[in-house]
C-alpha positions in Angstrom: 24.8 -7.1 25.7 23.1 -10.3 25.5 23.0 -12.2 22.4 20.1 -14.8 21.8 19.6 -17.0 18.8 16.9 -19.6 18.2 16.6 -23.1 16.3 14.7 -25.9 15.7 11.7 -24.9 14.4 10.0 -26.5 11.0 6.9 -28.4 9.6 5.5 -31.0 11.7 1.6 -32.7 11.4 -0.8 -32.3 14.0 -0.1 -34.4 17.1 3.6 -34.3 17.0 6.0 -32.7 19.1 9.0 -30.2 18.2 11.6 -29.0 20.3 12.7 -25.6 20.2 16.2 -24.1 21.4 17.4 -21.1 22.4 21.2 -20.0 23.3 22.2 -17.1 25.1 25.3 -15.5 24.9 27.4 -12.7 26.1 26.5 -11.0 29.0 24.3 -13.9 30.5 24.8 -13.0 34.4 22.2 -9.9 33.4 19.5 -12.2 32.7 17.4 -13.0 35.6 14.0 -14.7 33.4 14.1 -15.6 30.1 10.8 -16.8 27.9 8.8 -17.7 24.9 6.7 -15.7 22.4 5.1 -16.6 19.8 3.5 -14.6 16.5 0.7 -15.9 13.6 0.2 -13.9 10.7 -1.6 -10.7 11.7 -1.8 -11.5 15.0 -0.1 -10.0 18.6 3.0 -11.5 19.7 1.4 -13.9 22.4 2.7 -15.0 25.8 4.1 -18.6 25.6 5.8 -19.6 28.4 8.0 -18.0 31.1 11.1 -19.0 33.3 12.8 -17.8 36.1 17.1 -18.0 34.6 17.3 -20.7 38.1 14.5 -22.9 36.5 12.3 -21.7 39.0 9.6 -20.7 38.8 7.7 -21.2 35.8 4.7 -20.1 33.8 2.8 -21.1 30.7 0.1 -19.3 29.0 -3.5 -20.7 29.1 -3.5 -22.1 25.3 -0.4 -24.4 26.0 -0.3 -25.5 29.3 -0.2 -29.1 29.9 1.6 -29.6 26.7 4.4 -27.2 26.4 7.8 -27.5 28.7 10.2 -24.9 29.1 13.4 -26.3 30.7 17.1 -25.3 30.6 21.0 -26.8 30.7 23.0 -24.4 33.1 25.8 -25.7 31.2 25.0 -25.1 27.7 23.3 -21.3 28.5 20.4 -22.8 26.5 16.8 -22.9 27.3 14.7 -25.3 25.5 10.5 -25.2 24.4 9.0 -28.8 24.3 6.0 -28.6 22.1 3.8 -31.7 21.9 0.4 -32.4 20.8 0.6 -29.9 18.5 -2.3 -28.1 16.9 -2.7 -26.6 13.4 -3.4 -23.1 15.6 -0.1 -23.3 17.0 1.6 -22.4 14.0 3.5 -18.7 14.3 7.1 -17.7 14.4 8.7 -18.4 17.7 10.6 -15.7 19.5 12.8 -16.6 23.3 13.8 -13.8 25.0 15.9 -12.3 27.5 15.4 -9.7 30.7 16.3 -7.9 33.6 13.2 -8.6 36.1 13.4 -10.7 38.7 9.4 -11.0 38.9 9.2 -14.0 36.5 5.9 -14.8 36.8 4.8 -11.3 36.0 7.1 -11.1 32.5 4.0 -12.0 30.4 4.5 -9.0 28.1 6.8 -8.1 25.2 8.0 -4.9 26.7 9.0 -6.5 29.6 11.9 -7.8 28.0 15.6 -7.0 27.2 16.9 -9.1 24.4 15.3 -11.0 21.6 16.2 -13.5 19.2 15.2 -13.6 15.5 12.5 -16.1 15.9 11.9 -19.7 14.4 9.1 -20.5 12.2 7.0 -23.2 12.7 4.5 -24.8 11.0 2.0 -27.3 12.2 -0.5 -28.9 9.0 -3.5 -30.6 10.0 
């Protein structure tokens, strides 16, 4: 079992950055990619970004490439989301996840994944 828990989401305006964190736990040496989701109000759970549990390689989806980061701390078991420039239609509740698949670049969907943390809300105001 792999545990994964999420934090540092909130309220930030538009332009600003945020960085989320996400810590795995537990049975860690099943992961082999781990990633980001994220889910507005009546909407799918969209494809954020996407990371191989090496670092490498790495994958970001269209509406946040150039300025979101995912990066990680081998030490710490704890993958991190830098979000900057942040627009009013990035607002949803963040979700990082956890799988089994070693083809990271093609773990763009939900099912594709094992474990899933609660999810962090943020908010961007205009």
């Amino acid at each position: 079992q792999v545990l994964v828990a999420e934090s540092g989401g909130g309220s930030v305006q538009a332009g600003g950055s945020l960085r989320l964190s996400c810590a795995y736990s537990g049975r860690t040496r099943s992961i082999y990619t781990v990633g980001w989701f994220r889910q507005a109000p009546g909407k799918d759970r969209e494809f954020v970004a996407v990371m191989s549990w090496s670092g490498d390689p790495v994958a970001y989806g269209d509406s946040v490439k150039g300025r979101f980061t995912i990066s990680r701390d081998n030490a710490k078991n704890t993958v991190y989301l830098q979000m900057n420039s942040l627009k009013p239609e990035d607002t949803a509740v963040y979700y990082c996840a956890a799988g089994r698949d070693l083809r990271t670049l093609t773990m763009t969907s939900r099912g594709q994944y094992d474990w899933w943390g609660q999810g962090t809300q943020v908010t961007v105001s205009s």
